[in-house]
N, C-alpha and C positions, 0 to 999 in steps of 0.2 A: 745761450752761451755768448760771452760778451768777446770780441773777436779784437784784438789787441796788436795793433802793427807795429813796430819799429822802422824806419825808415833811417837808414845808413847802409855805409859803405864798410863797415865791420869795426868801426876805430873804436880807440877805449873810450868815449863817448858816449858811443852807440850801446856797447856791452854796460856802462853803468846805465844807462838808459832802460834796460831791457830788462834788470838786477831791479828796478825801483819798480818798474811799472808791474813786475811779476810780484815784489814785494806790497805792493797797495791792492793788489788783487786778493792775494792769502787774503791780509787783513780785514777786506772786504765782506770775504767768502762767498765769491761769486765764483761762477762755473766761466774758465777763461781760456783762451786759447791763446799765446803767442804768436804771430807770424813776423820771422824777419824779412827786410825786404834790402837786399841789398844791391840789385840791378839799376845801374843810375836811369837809366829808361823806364821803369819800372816809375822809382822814385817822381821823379818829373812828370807823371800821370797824375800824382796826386797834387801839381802844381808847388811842389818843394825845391826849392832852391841851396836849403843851405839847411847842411844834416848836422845833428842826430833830429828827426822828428819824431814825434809818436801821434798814433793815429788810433781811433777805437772806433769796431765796425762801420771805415771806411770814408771819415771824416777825421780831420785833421785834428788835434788839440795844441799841440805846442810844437815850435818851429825851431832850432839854432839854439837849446840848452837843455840843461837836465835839470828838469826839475826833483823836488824830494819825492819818497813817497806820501806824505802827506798831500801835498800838490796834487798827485796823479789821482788820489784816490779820488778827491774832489771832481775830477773830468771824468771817472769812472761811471759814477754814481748817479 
């Protein structure tokens, strides 16, 4: 199960962030789990300075934008 973080502080950013990367998973059809992370302590563990990020199982992929789901799928994969 491929383990799928968000990394924000809850903004509309963050939530299309969360809409995309849940959408390139469907499409995927991998077995996925969400986590958001919205604790700026938390966040700054994973060395993120500037949100929305997305993280999968625990490494980082894109830092300060939203990508499409096409994009994501790519980091997925």
């Amino acid at each position: 199960m491929k383990k799928i973080q968000i990394l924000g502080t809850g903004c509309a950013k963050c939530k299309k962030l969360a809409e995309n990367a849940e959408a390139a998973a469907k499409a995927l059809g991998i077995e996925y789990e969400i986590e958001k992370i919205t604790d700026i302590n938390d966040i700054m563990k994973f060395g993120v300075m500037v949100t929305p990020a997305l993280a999968a199982d625990g490494t980082v992929k894109v830092v300060g934008k939203v990508p499409s789901p096409e994009e994501i799928k790519g980091m997925l994969s």
